[in-house]
C-alpha positions in Angstrom: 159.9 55.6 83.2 160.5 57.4 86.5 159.8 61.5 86.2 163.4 62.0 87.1 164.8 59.8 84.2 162.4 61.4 81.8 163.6 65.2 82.9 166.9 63.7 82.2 166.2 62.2 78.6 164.7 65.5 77.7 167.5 67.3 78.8 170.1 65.0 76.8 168.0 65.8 73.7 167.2 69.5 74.3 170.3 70.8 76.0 172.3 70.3 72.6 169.6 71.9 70.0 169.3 75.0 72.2 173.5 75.2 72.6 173.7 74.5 69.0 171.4 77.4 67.9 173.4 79.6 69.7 176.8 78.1 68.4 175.0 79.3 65.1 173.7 82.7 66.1 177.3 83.6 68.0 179.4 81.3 65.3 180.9 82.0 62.1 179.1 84.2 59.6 179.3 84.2 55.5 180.1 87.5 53.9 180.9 88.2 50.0 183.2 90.6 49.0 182.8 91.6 44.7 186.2 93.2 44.3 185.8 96.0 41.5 189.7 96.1 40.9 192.4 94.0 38.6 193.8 91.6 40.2 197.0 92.9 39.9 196.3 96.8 41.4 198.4 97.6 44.1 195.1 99.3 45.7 193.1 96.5 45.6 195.7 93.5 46.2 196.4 95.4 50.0 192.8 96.4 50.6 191.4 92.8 50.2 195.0 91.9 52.0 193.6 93.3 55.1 190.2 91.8 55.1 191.2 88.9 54.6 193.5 89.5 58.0 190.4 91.0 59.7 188.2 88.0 58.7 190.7 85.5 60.4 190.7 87.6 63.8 186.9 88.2 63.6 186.1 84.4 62.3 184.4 85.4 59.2 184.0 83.4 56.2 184.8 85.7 53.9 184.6 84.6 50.3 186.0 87.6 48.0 185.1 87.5 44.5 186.6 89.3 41.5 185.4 91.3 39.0 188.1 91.9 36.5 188.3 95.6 36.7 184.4 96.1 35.1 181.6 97.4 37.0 179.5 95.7 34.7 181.5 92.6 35.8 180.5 93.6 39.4 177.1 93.8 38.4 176.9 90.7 37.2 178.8 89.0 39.9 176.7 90.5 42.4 173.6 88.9 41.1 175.2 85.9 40.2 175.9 85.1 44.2 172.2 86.4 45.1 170.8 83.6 42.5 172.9 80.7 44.7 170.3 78.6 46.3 172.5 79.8 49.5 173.3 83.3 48.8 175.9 85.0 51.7 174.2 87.0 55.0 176.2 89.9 53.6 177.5 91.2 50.6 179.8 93.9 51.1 180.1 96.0 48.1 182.0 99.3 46.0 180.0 100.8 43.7 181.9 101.5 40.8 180.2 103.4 38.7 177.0 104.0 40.4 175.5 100.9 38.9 174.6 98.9 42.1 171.1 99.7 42.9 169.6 96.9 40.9 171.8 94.4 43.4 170.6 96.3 46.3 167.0 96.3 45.8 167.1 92.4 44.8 169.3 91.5 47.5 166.4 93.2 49.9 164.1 91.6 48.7 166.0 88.3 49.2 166.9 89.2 52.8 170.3 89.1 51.9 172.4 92.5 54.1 174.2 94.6 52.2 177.1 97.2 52.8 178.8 99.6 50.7 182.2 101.0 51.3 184.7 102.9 49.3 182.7 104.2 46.4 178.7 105.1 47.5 176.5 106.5 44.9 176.2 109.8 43.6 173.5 112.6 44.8 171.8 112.5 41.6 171.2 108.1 42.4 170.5 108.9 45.9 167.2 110.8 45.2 166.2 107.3 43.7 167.4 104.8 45.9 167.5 106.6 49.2 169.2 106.2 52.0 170.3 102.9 54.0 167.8 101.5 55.6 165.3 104.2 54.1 163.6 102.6 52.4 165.8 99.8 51.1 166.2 98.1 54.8 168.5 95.5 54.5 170.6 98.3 53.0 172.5 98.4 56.4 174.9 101.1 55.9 177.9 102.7 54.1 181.5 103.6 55.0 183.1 106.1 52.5 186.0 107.9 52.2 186.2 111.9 52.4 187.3 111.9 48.9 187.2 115.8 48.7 189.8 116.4 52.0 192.1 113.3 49.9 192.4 115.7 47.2 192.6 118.7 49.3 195.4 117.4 51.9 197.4 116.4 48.1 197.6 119.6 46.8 198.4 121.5 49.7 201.1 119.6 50.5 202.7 119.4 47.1 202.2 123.2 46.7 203.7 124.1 50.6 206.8 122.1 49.5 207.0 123.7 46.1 207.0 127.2 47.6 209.4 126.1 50.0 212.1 125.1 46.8 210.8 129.0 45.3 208.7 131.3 47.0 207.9 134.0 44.9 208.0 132.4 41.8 204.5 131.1 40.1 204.2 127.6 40.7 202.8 125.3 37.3 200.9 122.5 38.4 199.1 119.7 36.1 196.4 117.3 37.4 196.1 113.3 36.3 192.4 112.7 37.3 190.9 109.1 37.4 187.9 108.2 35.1 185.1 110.5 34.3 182.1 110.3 36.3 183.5 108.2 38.9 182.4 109.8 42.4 185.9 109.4 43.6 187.4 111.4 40.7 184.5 114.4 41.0 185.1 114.6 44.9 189.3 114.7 44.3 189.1 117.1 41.9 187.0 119.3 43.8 189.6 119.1 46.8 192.1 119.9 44.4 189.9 123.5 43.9 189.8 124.1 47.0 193.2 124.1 47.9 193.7 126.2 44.7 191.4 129.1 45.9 193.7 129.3 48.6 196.4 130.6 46.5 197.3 133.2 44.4 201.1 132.0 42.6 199.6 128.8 41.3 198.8 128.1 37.6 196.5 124.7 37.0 197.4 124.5 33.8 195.6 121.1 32.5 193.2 118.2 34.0 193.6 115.1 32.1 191.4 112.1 32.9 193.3 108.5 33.3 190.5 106.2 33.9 192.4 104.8 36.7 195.3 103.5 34.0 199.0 104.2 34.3 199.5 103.5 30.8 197.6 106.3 30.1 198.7 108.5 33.1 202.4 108.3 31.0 200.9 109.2 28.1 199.3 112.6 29.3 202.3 113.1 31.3 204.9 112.8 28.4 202.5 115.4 25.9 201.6 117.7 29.2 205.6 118.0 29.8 206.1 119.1 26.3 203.2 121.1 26.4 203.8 123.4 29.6 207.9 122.9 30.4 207.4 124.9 33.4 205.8 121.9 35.3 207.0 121.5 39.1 204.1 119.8 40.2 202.2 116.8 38.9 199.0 116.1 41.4 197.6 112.5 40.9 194.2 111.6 41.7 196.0 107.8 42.8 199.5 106.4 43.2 198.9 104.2 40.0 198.1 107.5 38.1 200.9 108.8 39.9 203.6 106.1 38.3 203.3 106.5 35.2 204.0 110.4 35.4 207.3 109.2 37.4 208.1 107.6 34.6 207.4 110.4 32.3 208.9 112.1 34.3 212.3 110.6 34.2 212.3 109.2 30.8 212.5 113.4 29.9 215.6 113.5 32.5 213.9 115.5 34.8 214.4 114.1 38.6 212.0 114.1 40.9 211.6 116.5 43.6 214.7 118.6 42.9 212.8 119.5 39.5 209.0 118.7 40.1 206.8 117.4 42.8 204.6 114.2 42.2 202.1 113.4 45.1 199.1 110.9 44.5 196.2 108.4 46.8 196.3 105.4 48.0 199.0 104.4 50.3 200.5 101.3 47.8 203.0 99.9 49.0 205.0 101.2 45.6 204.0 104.7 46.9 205.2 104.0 50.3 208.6 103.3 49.2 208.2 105.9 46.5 208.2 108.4 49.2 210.6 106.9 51.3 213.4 107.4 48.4 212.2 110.9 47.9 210.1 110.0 44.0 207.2 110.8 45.1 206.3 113.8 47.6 203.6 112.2 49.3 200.9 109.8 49.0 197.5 110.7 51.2 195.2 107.5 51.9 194.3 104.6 55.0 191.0 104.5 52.9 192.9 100.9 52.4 191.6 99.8 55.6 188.0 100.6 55.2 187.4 97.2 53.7 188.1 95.8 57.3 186.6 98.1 59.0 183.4 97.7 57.4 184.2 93.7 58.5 184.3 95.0 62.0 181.0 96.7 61.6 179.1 94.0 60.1 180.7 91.4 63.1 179.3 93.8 65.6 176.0 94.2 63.8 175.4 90.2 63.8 176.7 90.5 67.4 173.9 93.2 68.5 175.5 96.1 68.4 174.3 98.4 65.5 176.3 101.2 64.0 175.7 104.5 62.4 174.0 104.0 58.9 176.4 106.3 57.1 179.9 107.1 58.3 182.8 108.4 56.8 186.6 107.4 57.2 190.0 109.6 57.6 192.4 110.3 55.3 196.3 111.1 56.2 199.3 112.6 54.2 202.5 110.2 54.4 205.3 112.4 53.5 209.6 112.3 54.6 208.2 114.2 57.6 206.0 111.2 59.1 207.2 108.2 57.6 209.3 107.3 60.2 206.8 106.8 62.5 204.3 104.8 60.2 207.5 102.2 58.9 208.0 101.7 62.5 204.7 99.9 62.8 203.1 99.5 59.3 206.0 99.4 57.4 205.2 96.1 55.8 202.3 92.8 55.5 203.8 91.8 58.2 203.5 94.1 60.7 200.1 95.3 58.9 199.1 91.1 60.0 200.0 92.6 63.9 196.5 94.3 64.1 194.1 92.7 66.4 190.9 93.8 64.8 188.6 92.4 67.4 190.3 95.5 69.8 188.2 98.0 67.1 185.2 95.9 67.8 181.9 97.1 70.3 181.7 93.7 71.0 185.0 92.9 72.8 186.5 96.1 73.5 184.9 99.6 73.0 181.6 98.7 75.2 179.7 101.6 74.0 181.7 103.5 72.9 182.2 105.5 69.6 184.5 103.5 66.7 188.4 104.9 66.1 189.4 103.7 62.7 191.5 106.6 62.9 195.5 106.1 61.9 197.0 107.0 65.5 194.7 104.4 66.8 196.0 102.1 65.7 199.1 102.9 65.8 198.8 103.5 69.4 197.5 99.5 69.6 200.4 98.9 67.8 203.1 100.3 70.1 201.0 99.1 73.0 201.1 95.8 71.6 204.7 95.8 71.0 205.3 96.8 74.4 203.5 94.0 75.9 205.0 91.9 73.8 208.5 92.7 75.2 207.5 92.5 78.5 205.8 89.2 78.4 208.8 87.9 76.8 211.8 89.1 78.8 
């Protein structure tokens, strides 16, 4: 055989094992999603909504796995896909009641990469387990939401609107927490406070704790209504919370916002709508989105381009005053599907550049995207 037909030969046999490790390495990646919620909470239907959307742009495999409202069920889950003899390159997790740090530390020692978002773990866990990457390395990060400023943004609003309807009379105000000991529920609460100390003509008359359950959140409303008549606001650590003390509300023929003020967190779509038709004040969140975004971060990771171990996302107020704007472009799935999420990516579009997961950019890529959209079709 002649040198030229045995460059050839090697060539025919190479070429194709080199190209096909980096169809691999620049391919389709596996990530597993244990999702702490019901399967029938408005929070956590549109959160894993929206991964699922960024997964199909990005060409992730993402599997997402329930976990029946427990976080021992997410426990359990979580080590159930770290014993597959094929385990995911990344579990992406919420850690619901601070009880992921066994998962972590196994999945470490597995080399399986791990990400939290939503729900990180509290400063009494942290002096255990450390930080990401220190010393737990294929801890690769966090995203969490800046629960305090959700709880914060609530109560000023509801409490700016309820001076508005009488200024110099003392404003009575009841709070619907979430479950006790939940990081989320600490952090809102302590938002709540600090909007509090800012004024003088507001009387907190009662926290009640929920666990999350709107059952319960119309229980507590219907005895805190008897309790303290005066009510004219009802702050709501989540929408969910927040819809059971409508109903309380008007099962006592009282009507929202002409006689009390009912705000909660989350952005469901129920809320949305809620707000629209003036039942509810306002609902803060886009915390919804961090389940993609952290998608985005991981692509870009397994792309070569790292991110900031801990980071925290936005939260915005949607009230009668800016929810205009938002039904314009996010005013269903629909136009929620319209998102291009490889635009938020380092590896396509930002070339260096710091991540916006903010709200107005995206709404910016929105209206820019409508725009070209008309012009490429007229």
């Amino acid at each position: 055989m002649s040198l030229y037909h045995r460059i050839i030969l090697i060539s025919i046999v190479v070429l194709p094992i080199i190209c096909g490790t980096q169809a691999v390495a620049q391919g389709v990646f596996r990530v597993a999603f244990i999702n702490p919620g019901a399967t029938d909470d408005p929070f956590f239907s549109s959160l894993t909504y929206m991964m699922q959307d960024a997964a199909s742009d990005l060409n992730i495999d993402l599997e997402v796995i329930d976990a029946s409202a427990s976080h021992i069920e997410v426990r359990r889950r979580g080590n159930e896909v770290l014993e597959r003899g094929n385990p995911p390159d990344y579990l992406l997790l919420i850690n619901d009641h601070d009880v992921l740090d066994g998962v972590i530390k196994r999945a470490d020692m597995l080399g399986v990469k791990t990400f939290l978002f939503n729900e990180g773990f509290s400063s009494r866990r942290l002096k255990d387990i450390g930080t990401p990457r220190h010393p737990i390395k294929n801890w690769l990060g966090q995203l969490l939401p800046n629960d305090r400023k959700a709880g914060y943004l609530l109560a000023k609003d509801l409490i700016e609107h309820a001076k508005r309807k009488a200024s110099h009379a003392t404003i009575d105000m009841v709070a619907l927490n979430g479950a006790y000991r939940a990081n989320s529920s600490e952090l809102r609460l302590l938002g709540l406070q600090d909007a509090l100390a800012e004024y003088d003509n507001v009387k907190l008359r009662q926290i009640v704790h929920t666990r999350w359950d709107e059952k319960k959140a119309y229980d507590a409303t219907r005895g805190l209504l008897e309790r303290y008549p005066e009510t004219s606001v009802i702050w709501s650590a989540s929408d969910l919370i927040a819809c059971g003390a409508l109903r309380a509300v008007k099962e006592v023929g009282l009507k929202p916002e002409k006689d009390i003020l009912i705000g909660g967190i989350d952005w469901s779509d129920f809320a949305l709508e809620a707000v629209g038709k003036g039942d509810f004040q306002a609902s803060v969140g886009w915390h919804v989105m961090d389940g993609a975004w952290s998608l985005v971060m991981l692509y870009d990771y397994h792309h070569g381009h790292d991110f900031p171990v801990s980071s925290h996302s936005d939260y915005f107020i949607m009230n009668k005053d800016n929810i205009g704007r938002f039904d314009r472009y996010l005013g269903s799935k629909e136009k929620w599907a319209d998102i291009d999420f490889k635009a938020f990516t380092k590896t396509h579009s930002l070339q260096g550049q710091s991540y916006d997961f903010s709200l107005d950019a995206v709404l910016r890529h929105l209206s820019e995207s409508s725009v070209l959209s008309k012009v490429t079709t007229h």
